[in-house]
TIRO-2110 file (N, C-alpha, C; in Angstrom, 1 decimal):
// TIRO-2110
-7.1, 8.2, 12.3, N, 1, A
-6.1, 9.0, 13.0, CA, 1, A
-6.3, 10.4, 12.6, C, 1, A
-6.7, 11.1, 13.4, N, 2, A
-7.0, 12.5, 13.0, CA, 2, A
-5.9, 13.5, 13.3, C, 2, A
-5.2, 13.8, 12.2, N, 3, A
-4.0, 14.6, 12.5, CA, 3, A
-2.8, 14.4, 13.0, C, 3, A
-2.6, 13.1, 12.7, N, 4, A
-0.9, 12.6, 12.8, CA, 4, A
-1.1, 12.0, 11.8, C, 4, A
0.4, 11.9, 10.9, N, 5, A
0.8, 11.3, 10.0, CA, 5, A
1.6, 10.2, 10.4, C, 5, A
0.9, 9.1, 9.5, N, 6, A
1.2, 7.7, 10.2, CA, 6, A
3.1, 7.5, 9.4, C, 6, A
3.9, 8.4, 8.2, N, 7, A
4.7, 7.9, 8.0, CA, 7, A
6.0, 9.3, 7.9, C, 7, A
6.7, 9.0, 8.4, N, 8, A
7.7, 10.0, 8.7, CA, 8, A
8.9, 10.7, 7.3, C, 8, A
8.9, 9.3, 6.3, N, 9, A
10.1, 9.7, 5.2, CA, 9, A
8.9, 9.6, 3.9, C, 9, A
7.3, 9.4, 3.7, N, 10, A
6.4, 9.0, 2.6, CA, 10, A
7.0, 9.8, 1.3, C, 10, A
7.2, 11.5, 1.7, N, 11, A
7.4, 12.1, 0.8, CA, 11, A
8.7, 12.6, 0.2, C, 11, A
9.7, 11.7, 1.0, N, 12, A
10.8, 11.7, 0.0, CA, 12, A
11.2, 10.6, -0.4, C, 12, A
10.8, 9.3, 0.5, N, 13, A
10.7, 8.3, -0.3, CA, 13, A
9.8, 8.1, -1.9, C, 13, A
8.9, 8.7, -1.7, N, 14, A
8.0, 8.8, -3.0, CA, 14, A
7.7, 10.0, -3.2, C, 14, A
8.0, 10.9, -3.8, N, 15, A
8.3, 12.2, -4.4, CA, 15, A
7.5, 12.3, -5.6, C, 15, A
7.1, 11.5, -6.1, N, 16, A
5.9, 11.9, -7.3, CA, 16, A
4.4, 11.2, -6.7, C, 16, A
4.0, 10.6, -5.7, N, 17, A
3.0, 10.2, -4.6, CA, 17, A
2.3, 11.3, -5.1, C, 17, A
0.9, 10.4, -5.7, N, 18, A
-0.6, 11.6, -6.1, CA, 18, A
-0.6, 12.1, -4.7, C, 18, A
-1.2, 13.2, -4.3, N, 19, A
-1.3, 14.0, -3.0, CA, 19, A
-2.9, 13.6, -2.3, C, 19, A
-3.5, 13.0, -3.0, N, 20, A
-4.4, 13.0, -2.6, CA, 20, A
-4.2, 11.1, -1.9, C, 20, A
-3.4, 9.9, -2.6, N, 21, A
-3.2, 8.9, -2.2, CA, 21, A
-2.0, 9.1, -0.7, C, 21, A
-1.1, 10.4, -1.1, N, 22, A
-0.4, 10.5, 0.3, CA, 22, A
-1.1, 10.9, 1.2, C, 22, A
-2.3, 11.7, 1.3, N, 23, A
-3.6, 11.9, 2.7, CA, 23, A
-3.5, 10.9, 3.3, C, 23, A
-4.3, 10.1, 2.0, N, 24, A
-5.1, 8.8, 2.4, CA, 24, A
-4.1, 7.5, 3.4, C, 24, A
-3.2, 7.7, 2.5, N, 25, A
-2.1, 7.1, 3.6, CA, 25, A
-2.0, 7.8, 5.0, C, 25, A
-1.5, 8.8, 4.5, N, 26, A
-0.9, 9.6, 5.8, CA, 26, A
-2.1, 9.6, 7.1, C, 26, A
-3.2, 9.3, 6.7, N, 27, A
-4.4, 9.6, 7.7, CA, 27, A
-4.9, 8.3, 8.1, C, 27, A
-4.1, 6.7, 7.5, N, 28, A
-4.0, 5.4, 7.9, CA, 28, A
-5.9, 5.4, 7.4, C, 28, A
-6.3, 5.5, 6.4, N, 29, A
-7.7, 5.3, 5.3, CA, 29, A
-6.7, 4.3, 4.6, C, 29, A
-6.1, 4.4, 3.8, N, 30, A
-5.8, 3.2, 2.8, CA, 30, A
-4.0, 2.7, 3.6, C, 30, A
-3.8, 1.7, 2.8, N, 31, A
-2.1, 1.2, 3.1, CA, 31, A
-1.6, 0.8, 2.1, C, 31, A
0.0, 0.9, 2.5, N, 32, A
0.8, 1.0, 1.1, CA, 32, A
1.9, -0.2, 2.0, C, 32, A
1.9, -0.9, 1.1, N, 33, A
2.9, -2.0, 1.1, CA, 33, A
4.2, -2.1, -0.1, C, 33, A
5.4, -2.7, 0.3, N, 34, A
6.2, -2.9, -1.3, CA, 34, A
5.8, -4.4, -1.9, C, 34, A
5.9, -4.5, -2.7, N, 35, A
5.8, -5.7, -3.9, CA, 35, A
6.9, -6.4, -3.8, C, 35, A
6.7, -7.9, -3.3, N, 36, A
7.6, -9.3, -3.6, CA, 36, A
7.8, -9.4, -4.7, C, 36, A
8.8, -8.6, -5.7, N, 37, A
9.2, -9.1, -6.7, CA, 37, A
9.6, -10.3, -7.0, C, 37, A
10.0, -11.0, -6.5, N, 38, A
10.7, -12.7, -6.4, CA, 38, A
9.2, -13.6, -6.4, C, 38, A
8.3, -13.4, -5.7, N, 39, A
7.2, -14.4, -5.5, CA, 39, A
6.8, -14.5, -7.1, C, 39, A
6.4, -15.8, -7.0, N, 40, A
6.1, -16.5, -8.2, CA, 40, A
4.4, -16.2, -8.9, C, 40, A
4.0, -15.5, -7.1, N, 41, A
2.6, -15.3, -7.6, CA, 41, A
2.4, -14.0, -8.5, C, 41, A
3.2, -12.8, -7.8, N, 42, A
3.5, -11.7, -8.5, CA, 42, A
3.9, -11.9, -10.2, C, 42, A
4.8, -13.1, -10.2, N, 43, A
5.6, -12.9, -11.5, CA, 43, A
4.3, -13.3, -12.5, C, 43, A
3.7, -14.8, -12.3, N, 44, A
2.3, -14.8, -12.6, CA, 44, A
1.8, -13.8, -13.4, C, 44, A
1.2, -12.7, -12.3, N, 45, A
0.7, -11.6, -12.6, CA, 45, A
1.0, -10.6, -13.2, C, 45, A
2.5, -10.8, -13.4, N, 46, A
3.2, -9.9, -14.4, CA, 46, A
2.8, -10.5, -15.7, C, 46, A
2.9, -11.6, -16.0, N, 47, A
2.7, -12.3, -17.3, CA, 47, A
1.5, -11.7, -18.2, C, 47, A
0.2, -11.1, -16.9, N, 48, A
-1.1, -10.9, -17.5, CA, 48, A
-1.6, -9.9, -17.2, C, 48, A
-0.3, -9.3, -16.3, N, 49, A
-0.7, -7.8, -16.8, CA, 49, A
0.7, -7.0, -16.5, C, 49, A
1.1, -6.9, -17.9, N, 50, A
2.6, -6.6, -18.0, CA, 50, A
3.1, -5.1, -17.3, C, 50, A
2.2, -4.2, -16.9, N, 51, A
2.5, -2.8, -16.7, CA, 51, A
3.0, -3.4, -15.1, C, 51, A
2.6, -4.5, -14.1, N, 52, A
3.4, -4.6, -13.2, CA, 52, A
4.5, -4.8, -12.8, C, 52, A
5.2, -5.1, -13.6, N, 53, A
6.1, -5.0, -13.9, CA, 53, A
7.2, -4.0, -13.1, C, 53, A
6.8, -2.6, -13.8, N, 54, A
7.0, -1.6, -13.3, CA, 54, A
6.8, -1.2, -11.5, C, 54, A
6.0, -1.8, -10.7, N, 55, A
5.4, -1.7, -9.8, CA, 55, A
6.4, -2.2, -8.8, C, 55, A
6.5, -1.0, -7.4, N, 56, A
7.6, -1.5, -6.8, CA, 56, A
6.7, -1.1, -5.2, C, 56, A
5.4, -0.6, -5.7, N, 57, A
4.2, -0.2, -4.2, CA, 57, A
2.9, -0.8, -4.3, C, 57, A
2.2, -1.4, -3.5, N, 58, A
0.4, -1.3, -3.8, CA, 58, A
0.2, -0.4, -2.9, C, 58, A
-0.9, 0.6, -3.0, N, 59, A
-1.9, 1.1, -2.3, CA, 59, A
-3.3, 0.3, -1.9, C, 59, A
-3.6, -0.3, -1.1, N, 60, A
-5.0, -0.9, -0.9, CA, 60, A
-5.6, -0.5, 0.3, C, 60, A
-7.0, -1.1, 0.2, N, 61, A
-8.1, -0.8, 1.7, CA, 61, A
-7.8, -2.1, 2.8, C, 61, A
-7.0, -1.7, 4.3, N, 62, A
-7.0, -2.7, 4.6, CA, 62, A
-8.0, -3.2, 5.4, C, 62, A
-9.2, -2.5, 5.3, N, 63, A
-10.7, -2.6, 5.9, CA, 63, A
-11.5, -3.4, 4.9, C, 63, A
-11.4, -4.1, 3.6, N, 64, A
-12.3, -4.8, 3.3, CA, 64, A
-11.6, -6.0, 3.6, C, 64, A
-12.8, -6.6, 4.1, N, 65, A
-12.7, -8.1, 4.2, CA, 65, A
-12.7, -9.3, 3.0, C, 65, A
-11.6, -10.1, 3.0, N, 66, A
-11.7, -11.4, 2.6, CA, 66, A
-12.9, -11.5, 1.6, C, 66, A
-14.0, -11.7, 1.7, N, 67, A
-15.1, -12.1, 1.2, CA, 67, A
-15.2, -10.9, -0.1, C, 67, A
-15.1, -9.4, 0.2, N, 68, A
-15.5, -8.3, -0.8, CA, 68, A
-14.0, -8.5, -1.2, C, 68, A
-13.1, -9.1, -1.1, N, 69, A
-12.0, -8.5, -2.2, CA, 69, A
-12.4, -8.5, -3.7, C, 69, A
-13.3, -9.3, -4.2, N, 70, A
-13.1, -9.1, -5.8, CA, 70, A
-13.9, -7.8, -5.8, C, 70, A
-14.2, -6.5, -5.1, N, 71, A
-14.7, -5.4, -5.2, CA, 71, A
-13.6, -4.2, -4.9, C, 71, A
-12.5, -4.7, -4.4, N, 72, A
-11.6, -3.5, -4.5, CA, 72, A
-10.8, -3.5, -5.6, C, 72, A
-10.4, -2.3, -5.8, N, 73, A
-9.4, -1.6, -6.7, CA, 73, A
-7.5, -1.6, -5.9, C, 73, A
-6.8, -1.9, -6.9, N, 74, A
-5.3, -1.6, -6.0, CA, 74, A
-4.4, -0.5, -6.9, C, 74, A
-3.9, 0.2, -6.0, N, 75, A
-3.3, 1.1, -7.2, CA, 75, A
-2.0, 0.6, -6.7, C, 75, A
-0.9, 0.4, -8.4, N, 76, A
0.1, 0.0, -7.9, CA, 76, A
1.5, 1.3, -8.5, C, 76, A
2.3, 1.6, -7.8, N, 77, A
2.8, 2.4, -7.7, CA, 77, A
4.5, 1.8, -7.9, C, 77, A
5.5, 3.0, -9.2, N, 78, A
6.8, 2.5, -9.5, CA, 78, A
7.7, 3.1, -8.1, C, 78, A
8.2, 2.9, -8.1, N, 79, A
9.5, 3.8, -7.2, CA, 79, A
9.8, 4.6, -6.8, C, 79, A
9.3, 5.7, -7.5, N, 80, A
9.2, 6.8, -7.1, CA, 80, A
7.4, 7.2, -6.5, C, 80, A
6.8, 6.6, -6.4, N, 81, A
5.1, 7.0, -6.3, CA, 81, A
4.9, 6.9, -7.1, C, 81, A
5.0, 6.9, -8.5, N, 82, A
4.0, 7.7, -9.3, CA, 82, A
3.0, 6.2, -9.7, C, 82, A
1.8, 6.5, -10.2, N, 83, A
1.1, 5.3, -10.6, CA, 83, A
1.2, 4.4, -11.8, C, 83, A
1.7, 3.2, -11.6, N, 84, A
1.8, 2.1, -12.6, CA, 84, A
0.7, 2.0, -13.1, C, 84, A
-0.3, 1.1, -12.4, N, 85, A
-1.4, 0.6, -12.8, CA, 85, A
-2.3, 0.4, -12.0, C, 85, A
-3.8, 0.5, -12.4, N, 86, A
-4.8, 0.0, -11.1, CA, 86, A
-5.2, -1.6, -11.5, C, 86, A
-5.7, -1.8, -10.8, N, 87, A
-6.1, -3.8, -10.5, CA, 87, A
-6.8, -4.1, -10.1, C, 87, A
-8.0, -4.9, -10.4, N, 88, A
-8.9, -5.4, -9.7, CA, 88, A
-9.0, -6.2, -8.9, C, 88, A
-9.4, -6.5, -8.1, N, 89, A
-9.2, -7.8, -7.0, CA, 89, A
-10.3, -9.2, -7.4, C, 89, A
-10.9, -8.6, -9.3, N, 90, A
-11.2, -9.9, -10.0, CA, 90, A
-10.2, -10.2, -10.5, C, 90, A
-8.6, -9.5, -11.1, N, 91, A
-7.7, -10.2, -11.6, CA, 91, A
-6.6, -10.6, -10.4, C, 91, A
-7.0, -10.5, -9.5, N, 92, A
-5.8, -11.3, -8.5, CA, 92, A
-5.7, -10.8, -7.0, C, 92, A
-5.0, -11.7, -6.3, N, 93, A
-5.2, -11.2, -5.0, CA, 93, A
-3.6, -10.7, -4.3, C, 93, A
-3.6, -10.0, -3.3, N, 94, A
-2.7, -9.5, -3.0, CA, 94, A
-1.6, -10.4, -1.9, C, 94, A
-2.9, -11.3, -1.7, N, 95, A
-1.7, -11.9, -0.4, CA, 95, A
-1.1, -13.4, -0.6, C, 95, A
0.2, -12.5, -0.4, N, 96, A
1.3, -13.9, -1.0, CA, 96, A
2.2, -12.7, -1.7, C, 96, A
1.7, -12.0, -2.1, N, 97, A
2.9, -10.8, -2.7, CA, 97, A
3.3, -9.2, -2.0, C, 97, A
3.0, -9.6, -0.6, N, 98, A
3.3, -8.1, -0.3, CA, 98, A
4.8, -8.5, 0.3, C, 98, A
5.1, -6.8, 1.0, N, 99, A
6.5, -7.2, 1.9, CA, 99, A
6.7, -6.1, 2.7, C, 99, A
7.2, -5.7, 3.7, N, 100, A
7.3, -4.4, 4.4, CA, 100, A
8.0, -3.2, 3.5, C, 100, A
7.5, -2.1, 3.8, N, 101, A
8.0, -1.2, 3.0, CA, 101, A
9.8, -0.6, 3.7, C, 101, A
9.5, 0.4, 3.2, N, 102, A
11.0, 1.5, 3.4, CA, 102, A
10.8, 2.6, 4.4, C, 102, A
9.8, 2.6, 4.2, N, 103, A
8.9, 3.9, 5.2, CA, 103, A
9.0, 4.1, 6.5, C, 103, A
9.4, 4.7, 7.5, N, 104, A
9.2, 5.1, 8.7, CA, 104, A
8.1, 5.3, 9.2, C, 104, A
7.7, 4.6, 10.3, N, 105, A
6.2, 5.3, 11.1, CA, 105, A
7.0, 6.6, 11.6, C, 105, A
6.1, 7.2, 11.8, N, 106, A
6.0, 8.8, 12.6, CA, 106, A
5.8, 8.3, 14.0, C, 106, A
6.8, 8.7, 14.9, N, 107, A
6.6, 8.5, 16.3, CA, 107, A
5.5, 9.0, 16.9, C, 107, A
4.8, 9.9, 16.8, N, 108, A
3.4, 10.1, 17.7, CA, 108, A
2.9, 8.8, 16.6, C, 108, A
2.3, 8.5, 15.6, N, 109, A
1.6, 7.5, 15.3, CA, 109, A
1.5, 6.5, 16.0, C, 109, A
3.2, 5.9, 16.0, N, 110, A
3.6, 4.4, 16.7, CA, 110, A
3.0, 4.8, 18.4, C, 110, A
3.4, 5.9, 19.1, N, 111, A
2.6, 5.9, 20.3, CA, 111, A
1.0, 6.1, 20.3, C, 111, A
0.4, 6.1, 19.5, N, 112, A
-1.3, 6.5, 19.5, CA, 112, A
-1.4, 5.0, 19.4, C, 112, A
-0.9, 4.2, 18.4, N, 113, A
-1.4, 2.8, 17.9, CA, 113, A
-1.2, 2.3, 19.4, C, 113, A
-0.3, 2.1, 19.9, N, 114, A
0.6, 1.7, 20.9, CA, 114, A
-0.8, 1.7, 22.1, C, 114, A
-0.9, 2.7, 22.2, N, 115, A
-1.8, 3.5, 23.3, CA, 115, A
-3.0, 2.1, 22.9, C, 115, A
-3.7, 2.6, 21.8, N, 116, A
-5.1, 1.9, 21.5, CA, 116, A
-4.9, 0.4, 21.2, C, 116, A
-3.7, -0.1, 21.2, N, 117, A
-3.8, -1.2, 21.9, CA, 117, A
-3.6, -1.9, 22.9, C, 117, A
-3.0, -1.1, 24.1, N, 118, A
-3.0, -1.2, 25.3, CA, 118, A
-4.2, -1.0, 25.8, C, 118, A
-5.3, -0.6, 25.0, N, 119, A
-6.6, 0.1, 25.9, CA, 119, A
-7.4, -0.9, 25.9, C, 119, A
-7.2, -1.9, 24.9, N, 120, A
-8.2, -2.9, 24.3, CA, 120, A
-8.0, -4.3, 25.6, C, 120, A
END
């Protein structure tokens, strides 16, 4: 997406968001999901790596495939943006613990997406 921002409230929702992870969001390069606190798989992963705890966002690539996930990195992010911890996708995987965020799309975004998938 070149020059629309894919999220309308990112920066007062997360007010301490590195600026350089809010681009990357905002230009739909990476995605940010909230964290299923309740799932059992998360809690898990709290056990063995306790700074999750803290963690109420992931940042991830939603372009690597299944197969390369033990090659990505996830940054996981408290409540306000700021960064908990990073994670490897050798110590665990993401799905089973995500959940919709808080965030507003940006109306030109939702009509671009909208558009390009009407085109297909």
């Amino acid at each position: 997406m070149s020059g629309v921002e894919k999220y309308k409230n990112i920066e007062s929702e997360l007010p301490k968001l590195p600026k350089v992870l809010l681009n990357t969001i905002q230009s739909d390069v990476l995605e940010i999901k909230s964290v299923d606190k309740e799932c059992d798989k998360y809690i898990n992963a709290c056990a063995k790596i306790p700074n999750l705890k803290n963690a109420y966002f992931v940042v991830y690539s939603k372009y690597i495939q299944k197969s390369d996930h033990k090659y990505e990195q996830f940054i996981f992010l408290d409540s306000e943006g700021a960064e908990v911890c990073h994670v490897s996708g050798q110590q665990m995987e993401l799905y089973g613990i995500l959940s919709c965020t808080n965030l507003s799309y940006n109306e030109e975004y939702e009509a671009s997406t909208c558009n390009k998938t009407a085109v297909k």
